[in-house]
C-alpha positions as protocol buffer text, in pm:
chain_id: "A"
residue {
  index: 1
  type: UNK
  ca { x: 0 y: 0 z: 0 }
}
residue {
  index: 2
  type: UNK
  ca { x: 134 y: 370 z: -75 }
}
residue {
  index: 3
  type: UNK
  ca { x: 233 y: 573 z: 232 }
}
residue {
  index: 4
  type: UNK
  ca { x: 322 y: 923 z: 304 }
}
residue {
  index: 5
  type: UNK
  ca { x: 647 y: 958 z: 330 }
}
residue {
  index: 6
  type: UNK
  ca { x: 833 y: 1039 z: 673 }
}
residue {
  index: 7
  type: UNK
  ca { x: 931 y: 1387 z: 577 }
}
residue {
  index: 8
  type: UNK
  ca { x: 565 y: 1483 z: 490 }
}
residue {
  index: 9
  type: UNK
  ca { x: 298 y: 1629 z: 765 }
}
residue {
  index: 10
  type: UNK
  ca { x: -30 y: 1544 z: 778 }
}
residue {
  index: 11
  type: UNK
  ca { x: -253 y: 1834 z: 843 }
}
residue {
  index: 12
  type: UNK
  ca { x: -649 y: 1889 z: 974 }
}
residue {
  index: 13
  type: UNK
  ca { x: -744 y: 2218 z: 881 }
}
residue {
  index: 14
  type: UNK
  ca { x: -1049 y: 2346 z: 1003 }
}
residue {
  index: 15
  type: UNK
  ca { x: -1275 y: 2532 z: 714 }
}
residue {
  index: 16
  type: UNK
  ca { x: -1637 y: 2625 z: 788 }
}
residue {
  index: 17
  type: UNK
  ca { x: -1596 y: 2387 z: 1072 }
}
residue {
  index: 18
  type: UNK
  ca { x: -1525 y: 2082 z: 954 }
}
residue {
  index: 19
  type: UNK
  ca { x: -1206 y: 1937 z: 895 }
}
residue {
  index: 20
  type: UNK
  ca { x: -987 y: 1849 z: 558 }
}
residue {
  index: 21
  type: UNK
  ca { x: -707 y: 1659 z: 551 }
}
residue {
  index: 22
  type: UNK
  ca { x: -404 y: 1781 z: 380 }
}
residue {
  index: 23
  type: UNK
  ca { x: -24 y: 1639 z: 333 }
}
residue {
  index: 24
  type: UNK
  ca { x: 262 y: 1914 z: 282 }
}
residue {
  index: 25
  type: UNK
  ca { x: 578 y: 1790 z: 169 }
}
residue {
  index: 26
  type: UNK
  ca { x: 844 y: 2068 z: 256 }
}
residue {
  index: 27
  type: UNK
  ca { x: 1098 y: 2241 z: 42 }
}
residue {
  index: 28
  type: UNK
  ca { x: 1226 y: 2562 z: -141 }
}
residue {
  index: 29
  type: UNK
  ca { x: 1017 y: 2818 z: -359 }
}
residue {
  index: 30
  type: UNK
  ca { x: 700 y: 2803 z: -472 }
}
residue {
  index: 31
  type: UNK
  ca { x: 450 y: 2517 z: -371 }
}
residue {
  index: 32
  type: UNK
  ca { x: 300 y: 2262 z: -615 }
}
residue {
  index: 33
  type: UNK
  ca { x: -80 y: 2240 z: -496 }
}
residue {
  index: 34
  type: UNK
  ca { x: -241 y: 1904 z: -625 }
}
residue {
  index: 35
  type: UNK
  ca { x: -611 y: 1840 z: -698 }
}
residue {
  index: 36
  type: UNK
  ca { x: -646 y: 1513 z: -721 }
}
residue {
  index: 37
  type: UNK
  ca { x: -950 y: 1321 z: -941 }
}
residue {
  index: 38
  type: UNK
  ca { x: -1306 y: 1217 z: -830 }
}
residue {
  index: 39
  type: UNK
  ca { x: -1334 y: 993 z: -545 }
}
residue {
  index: 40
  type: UNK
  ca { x: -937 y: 934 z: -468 }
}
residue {
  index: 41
  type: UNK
  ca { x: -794 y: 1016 z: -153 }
}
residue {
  index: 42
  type: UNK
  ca { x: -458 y: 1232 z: -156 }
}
residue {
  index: 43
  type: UNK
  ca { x: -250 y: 873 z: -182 }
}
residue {
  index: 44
  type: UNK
  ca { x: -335 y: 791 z: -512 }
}
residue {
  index: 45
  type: UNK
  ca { x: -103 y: 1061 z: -594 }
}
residue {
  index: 46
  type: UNK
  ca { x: 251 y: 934 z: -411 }
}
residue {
  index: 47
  type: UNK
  ca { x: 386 y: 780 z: -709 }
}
residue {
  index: 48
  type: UNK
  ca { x: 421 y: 1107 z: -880 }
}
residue {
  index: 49
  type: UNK
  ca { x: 504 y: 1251 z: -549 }
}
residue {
  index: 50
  type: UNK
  ca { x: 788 y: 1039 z: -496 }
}
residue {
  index: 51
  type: UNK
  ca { x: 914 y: 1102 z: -887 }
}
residue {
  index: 52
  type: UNK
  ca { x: 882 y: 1447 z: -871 }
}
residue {
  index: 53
  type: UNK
  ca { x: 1216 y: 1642 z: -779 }
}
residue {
  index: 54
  type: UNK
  ca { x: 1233 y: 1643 z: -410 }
}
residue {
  index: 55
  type: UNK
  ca { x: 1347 y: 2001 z: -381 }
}
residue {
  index: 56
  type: UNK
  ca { x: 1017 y: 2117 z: -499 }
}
residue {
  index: 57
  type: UNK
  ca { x: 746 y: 2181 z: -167 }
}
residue {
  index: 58
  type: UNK
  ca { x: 403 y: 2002 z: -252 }
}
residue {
  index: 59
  type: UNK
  ca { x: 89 y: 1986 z: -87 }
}
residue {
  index: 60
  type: UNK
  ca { x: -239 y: 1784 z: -171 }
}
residue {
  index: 61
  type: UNK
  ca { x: -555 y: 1746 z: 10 }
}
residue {
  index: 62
  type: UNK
  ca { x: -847 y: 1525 z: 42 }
}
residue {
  index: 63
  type: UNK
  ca { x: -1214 y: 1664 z: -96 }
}
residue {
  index: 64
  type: UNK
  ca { x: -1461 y: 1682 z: 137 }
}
residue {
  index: 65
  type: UNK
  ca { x: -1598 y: 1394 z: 244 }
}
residue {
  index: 66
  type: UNK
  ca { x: -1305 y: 1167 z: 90 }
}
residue {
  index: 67
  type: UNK
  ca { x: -1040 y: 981 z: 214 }
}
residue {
  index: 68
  type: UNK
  ca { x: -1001 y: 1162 z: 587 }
}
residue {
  index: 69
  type: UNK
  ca { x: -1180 y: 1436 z: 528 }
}
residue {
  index: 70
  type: UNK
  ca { x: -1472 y: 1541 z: 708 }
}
residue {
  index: 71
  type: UNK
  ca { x: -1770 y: 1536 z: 506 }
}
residue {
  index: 72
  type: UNK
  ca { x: -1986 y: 1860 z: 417 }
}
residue {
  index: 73
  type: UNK
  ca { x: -2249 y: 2005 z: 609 }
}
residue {
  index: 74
  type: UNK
  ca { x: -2462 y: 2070 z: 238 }
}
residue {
  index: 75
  type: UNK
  ca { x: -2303 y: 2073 z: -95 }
}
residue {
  index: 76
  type: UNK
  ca { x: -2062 y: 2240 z: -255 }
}
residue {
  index: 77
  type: UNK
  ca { x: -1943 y: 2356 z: -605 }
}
residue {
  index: 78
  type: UNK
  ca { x: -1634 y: 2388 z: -740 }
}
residue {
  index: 79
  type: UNK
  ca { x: -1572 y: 2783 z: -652 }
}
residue {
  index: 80
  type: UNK
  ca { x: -1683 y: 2755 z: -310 }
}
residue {
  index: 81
  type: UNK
  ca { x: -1391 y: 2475 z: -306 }
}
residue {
  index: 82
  type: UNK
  ca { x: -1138 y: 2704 z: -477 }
}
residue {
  index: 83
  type: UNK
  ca { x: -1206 y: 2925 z: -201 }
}
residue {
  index: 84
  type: UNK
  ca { x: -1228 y: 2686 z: 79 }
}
residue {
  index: 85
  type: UNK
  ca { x: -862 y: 2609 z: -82 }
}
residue {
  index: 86
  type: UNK
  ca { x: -761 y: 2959 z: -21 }
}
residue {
  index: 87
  type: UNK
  ca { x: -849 y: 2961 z: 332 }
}
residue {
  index: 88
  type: UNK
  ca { x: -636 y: 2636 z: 368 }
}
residue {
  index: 89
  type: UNK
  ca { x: -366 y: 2754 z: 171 }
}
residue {
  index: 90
  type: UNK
  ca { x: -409 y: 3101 z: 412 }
}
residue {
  index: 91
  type: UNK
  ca { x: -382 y: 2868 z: 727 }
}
residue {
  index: 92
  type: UNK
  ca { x: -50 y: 2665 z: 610 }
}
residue {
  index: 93
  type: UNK
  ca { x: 99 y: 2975 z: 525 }
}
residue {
  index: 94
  type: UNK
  ca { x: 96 y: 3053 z: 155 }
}
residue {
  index: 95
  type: UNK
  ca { x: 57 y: 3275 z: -41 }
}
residue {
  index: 96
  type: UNK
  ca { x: 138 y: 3238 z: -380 }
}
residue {
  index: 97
  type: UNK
  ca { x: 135 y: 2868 z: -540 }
}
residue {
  index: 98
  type: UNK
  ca { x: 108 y: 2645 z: -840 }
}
residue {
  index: 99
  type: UNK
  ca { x: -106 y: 2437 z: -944 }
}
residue {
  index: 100
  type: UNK
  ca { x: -176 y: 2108 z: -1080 }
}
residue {
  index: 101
  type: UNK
  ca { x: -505 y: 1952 z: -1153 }
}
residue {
  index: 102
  type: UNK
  ca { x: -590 y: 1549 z: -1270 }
}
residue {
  index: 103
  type: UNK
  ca { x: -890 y: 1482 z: -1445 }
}
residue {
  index: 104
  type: UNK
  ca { x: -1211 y: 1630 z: -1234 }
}
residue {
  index: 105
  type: UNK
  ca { x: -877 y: 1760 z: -1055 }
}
residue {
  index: 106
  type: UNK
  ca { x: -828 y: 1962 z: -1368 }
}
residue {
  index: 107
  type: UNK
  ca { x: -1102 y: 2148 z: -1367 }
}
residue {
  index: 108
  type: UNK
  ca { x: -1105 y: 2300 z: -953 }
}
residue {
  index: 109
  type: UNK
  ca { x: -734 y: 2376 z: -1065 }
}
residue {
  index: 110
  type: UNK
  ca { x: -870 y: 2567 z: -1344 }
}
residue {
  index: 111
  type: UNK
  ca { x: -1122 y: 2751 z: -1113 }
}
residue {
  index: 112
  type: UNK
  ca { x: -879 y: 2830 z: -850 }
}
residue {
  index: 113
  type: UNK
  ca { x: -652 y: 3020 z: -1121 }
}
residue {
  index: 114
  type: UNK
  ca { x: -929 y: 3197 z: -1294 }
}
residue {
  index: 115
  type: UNK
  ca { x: -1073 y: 3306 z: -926 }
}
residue {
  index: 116
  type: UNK
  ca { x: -711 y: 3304 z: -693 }
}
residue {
  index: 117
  type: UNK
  ca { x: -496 y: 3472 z: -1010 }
}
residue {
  index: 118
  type: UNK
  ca { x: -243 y: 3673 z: -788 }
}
residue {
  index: 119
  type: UNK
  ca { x: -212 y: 3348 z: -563 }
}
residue {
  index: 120
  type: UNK
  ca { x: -148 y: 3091 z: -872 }
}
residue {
  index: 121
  type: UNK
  ca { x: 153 y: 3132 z: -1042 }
}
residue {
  index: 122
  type: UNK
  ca { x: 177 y: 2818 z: -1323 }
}
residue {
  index: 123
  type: UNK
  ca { x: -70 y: 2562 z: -1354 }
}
residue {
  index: 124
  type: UNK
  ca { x: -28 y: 2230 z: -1499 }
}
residue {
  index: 125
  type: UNK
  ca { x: -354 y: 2038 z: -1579 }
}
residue {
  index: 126
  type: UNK
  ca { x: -327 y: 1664 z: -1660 }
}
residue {
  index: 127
  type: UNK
  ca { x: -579 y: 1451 z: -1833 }
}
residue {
  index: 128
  type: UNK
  ca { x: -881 y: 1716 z: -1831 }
}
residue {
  index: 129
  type: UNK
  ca { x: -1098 y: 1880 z: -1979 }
}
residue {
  index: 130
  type: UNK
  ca { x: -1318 y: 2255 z: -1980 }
}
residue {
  index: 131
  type: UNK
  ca { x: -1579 y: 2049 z: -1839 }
}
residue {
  index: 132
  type: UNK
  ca { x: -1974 y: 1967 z: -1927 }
}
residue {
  index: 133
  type: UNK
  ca { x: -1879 y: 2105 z: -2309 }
}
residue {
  index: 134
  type: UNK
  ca { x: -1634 y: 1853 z: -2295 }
}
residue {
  index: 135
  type: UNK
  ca { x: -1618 y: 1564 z: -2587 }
}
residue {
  index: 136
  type: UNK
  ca { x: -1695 y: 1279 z: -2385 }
}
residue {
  index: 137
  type: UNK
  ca { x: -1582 y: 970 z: -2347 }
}
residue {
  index: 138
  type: UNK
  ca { x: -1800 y: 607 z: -2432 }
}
residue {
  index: 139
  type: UNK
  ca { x: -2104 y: 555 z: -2272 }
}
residue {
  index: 140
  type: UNK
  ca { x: -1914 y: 248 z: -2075 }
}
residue {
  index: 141
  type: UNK
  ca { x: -1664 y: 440 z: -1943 }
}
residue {
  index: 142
  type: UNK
  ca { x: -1900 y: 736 z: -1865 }
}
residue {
  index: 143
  type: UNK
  ca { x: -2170 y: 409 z: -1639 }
}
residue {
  index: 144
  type: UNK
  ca { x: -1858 y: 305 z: -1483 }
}
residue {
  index: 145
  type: UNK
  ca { x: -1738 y: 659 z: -1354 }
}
residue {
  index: 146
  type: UNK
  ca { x: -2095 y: 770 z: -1238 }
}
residue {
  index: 147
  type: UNK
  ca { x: -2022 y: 539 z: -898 }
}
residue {
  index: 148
  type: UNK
  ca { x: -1746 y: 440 z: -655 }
}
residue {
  index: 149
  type: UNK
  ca { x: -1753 y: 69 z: -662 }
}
residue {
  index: 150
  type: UNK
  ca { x: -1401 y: 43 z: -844 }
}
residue {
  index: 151
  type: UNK
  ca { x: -1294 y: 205 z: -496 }
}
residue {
  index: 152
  type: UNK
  ca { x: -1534 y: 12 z: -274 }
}
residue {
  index: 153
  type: UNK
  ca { x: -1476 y: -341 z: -465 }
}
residue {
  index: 154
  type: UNK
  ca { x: -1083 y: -412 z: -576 }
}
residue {
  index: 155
  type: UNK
  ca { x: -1176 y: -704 z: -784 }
}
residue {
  index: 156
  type: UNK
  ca { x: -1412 y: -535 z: -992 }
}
residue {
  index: 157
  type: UNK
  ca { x: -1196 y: -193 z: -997 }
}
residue {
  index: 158
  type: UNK
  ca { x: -921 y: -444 z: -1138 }
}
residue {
  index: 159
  type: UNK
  ca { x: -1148 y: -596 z: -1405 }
}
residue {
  index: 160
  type: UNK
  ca { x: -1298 y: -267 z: -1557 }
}
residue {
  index: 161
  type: UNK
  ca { x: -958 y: -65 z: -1490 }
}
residue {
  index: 162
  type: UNK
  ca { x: -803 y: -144 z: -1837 }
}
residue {
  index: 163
  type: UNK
  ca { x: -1140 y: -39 z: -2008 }
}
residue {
  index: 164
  type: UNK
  ca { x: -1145 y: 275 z: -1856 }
}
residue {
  index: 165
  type: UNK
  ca { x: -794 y: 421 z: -1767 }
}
residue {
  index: 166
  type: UNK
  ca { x: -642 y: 280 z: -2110 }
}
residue {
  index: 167
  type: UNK
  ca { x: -295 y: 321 z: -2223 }
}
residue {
  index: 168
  type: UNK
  ca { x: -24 y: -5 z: -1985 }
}
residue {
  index: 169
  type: UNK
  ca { x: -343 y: -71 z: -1751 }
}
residue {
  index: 170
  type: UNK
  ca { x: -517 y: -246 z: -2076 }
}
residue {
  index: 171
  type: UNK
  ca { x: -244 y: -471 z: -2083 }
}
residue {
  index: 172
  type: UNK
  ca { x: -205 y: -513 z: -1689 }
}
residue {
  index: 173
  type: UNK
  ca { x: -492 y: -452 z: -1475 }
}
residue {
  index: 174
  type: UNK
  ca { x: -251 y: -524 z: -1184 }
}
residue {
  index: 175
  type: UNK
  ca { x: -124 y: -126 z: -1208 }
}
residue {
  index: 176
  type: UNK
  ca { x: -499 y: -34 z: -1141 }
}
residue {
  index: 177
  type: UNK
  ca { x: -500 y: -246 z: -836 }
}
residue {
  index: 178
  type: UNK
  ca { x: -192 y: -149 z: -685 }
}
residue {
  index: 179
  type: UNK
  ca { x: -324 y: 247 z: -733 }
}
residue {
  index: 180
  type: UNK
  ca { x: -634 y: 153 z: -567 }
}
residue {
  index: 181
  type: UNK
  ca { x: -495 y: -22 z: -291 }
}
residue {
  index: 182
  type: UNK
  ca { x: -329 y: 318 z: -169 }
}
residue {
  index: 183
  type: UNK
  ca { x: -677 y: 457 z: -114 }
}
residue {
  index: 184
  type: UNK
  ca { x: -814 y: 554 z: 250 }
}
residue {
  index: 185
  type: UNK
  ca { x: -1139 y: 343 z: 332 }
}
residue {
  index: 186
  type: UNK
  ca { x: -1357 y: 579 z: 393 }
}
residue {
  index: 187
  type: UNK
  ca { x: -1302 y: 702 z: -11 }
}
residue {
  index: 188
  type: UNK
  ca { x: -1562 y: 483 z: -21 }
}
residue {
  index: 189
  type: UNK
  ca { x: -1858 y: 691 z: 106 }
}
residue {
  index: 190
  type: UNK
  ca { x: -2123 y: 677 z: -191 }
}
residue {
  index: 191
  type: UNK
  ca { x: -2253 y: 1017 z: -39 }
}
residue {
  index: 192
  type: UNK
  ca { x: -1934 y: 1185 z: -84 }
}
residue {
  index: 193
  type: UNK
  ca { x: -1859 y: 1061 z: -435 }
}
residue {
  index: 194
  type: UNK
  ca { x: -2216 y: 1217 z: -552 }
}
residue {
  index: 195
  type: UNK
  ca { x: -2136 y: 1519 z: -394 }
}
residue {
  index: 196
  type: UNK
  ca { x: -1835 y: 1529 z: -576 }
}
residue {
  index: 197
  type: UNK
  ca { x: -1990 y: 1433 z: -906 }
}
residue {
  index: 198
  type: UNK
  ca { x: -2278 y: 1690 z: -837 }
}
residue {
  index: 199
  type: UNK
  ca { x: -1967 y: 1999 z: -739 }
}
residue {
  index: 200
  type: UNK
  ca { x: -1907 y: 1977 z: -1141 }
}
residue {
  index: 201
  type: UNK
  ca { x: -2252 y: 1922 z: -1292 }
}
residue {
  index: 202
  type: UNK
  ca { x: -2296 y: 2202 z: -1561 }
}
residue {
  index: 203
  type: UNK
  ca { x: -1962 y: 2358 z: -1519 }
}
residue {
  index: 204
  type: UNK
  ca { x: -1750 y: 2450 z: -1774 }
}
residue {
  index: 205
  type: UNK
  ca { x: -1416 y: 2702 z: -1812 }
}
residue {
  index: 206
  type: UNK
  ca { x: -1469 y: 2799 z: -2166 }
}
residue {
  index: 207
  type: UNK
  ca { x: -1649 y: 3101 z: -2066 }
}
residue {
  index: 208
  type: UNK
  ca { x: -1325 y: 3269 z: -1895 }
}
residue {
  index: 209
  type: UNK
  ca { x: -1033 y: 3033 z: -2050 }
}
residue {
  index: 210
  type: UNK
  ca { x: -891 y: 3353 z: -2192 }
}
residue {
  index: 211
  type: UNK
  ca { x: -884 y: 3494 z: -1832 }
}
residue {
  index: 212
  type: UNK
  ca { x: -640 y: 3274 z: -1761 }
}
residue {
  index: 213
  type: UNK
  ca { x: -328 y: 3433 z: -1791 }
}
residue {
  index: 214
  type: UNK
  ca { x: -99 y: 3212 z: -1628 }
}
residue {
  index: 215
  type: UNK
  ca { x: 140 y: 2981 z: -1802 }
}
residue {
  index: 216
  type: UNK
  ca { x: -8 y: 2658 z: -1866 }
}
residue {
  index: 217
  type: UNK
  ca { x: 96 y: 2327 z: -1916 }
}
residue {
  index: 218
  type: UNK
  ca { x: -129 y: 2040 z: -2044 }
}
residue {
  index: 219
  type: UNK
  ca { x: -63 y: 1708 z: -2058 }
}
residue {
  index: 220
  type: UNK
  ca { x: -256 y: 1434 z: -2171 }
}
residue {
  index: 221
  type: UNK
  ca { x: -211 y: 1090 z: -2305 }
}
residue {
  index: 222
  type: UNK
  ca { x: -308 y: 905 z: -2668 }
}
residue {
  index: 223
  type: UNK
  ca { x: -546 y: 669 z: -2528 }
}
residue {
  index: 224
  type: UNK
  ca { x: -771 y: 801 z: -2264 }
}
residue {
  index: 225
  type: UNK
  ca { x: -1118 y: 637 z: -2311 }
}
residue {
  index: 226
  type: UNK
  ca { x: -1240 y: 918 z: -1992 }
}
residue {
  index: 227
  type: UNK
  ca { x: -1081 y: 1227 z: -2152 }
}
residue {
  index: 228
  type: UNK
  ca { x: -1033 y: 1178 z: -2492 }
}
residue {
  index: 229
  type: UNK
  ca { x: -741 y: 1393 z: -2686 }
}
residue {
  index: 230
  type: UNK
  ca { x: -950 y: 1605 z: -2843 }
}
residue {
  index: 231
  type: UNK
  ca { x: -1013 y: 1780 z: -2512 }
}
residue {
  index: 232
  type: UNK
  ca { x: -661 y: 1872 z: -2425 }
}
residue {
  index: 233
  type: UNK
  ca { x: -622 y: 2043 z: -2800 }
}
residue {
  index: 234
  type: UNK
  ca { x: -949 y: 2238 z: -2694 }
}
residue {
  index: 235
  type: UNK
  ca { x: -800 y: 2361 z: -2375 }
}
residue {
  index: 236
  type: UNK
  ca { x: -449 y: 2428 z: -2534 }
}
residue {
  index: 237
  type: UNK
  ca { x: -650 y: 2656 z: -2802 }
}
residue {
  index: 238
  type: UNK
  ca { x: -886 y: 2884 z: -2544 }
}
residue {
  index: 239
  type: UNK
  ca { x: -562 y: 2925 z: -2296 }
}
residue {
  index: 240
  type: UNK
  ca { x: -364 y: 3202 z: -2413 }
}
residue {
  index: 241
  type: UNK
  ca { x: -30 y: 3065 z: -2254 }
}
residue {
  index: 242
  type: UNK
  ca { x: -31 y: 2754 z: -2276 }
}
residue {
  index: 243
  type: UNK
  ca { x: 187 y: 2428 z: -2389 }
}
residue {
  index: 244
  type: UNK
  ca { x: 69 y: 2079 z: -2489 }
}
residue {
  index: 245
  type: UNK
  ca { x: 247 y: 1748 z: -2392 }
}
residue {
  index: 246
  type: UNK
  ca { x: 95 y: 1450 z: -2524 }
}
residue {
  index: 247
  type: UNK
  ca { x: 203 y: 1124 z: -2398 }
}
residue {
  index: 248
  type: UNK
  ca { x: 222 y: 762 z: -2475 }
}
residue {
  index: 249
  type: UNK
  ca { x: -89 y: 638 z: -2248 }
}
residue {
  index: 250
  type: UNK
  ca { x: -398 y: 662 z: -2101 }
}
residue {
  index: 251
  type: UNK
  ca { x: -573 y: 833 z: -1806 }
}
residue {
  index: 252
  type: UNK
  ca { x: -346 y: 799 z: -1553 }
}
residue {
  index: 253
  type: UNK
  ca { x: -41 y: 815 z: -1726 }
}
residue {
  index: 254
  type: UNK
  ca { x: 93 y: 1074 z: -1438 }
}
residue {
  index: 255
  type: UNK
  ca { x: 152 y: 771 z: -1238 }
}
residue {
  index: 256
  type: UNK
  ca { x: 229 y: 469 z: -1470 }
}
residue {
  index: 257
  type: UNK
  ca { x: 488 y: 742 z: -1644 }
}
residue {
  index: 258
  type: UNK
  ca { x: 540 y: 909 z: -1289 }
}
residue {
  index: 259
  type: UNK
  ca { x: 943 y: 855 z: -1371 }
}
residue {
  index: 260
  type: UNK
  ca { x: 885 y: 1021 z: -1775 }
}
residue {
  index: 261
  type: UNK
  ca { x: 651 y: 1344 z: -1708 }
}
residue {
  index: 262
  type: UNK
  ca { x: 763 y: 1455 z: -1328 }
}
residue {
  index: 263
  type: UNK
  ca { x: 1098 y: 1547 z: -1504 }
}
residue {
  index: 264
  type: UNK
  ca { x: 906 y: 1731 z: -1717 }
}
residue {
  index: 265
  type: UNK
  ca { x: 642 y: 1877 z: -1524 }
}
residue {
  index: 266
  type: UNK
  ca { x: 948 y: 2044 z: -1295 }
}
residue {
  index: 267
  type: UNK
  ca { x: 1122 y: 2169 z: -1554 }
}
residue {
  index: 268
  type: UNK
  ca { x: 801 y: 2381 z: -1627 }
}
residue {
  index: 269
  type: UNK
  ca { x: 759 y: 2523 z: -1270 }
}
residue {
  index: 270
  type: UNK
  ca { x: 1173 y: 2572 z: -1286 }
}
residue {
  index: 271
  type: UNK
  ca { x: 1249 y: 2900 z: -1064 }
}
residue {
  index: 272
  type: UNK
  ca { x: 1393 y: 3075 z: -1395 }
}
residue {
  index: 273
  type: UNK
  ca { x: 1100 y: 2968 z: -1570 }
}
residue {
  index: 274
  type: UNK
  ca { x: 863 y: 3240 z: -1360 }
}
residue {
  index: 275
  type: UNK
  ca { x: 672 y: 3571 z: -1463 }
}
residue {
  index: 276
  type: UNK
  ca { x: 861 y: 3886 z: -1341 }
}
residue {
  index: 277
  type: UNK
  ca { x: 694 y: 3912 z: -1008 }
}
């Protein structure tokens, strides 16, 4: 199972009373924020963690109601999160970070920059999309998202994982497994999954993608049967700064090719590599 590592602190901040569990992994300059996708708890992300250069400080966070969380009071959308993510970020004190989004990931880590611009500096957003405008993926894939039994039921997350993730995990289910098994039990929560679901009903970034002024990098893989191609192209056209990185796999290629794109992902947030102030 995948572990926090000892030099990272687990954190319970306390926003609008309830608690949300966050992991900050210390270091120099600016921060990597990570917003991680629907219905995974902050582990799912170590691999990348671990390949990512050390030096750079990183902090992730479980949504509300996931992994060891505290579930909401009523729901929530995806710019009351940005903002709860603010008052966190506030409370850890920082100020100014980056950001990178995964799949329903990608699209609070779009929010937060267009809403937060002073306090996002780069953003990287990984196998996502500009939301309900989105072209989709099969209707499979699509029935299979829309509940948390891959999370609540290993066997049957290892049998449809191939299907849905694509790209090495067609060829070895095993890969999906082992990412599950890193998951906190209570990820589980059907309540919390459709609240998360419900957080991105009917949103979309095209509106505003040409608000967002920071420099972008988007990555996404050849064979994603949840986010097809097509979508990263979209989002590469409406951001005005923007770079595309396609790689050779599917929807979680961040983590089968943790060792390939971390290298490349710091590069982008490289100290040099920052706007004049």
């Amino acid at each position: 199972m995948m572990a926090t590592t000892p030099s990272e602190q687990i954190h319970q901040v306390l926003v609008h009373g309830r608690r949300m569990r966050v992991c900050v992994r210390p270091g120099e300059g600016t921060p990597l924020l990570l917003c991680n996708g629907i219905g995974a708890s902050l582990e799912l992300l170590q691999a990348f963690v671990d390949a990512l250069d050390p030096s750079i400080p990183v902090v992730r966070f479980d949504v509300p109601g996931i992994g060891g969380s505290q579930l909401p009071r009523r729901p929530y959308n995806l710019a009351t999160l940005a903002r709860s993510l603010g008052r966190v970020l506030t409370e850890l004190g920082f100020d100014r970070v980056d950001v990178l989004g995964i799949s329903w990931g990608g699209a609070l880590a779009q929010q937060f920059a267009a809403q937060h611009p002073r306090r996002c500096r780069r953003l990287v957003l990984v196998s996502t999309s500009a939301g309900w405008m989105m072209v989709p993926g099969s209707p499979h894939v699509l029935r299979t998202m829309s509940t948390p039994r891959r999370y609540r039921d290993p066997e049957y997350g290892a049998s449809v994982a191939g299907s849905i993730y694509g790209g090495a995990i067609r060829d070895d289910p095993g890969l999906g497994r082992r990412f599950y098994a890193g998951q906190k039990t209570s990820v589980t929560s059907r309540r919390a999954y459709f609240l998360q679901l419900a957080a991105g009903a009917g949103w979309t970034s095209l509106p505003f993608l040409k608000l967002i002024r920071q420099p972008t990098l988007v990555l996404a893989g050849d064979d994603d049967p949840i986010i097809p191609l097509a979508n990263a192209r979209m989002l590469h056209r409406g951001l005005p700064h923007s770079t595309l990185h396609v790689f050779r796999d599917g929807h979680l290629g961040l983590l089968v090719l943790a060792d390939e794109l971390a290298p490349v992902i710091a590069d982008f947030l490289r100290p040099d590599k920052a706007d004049a102030g």
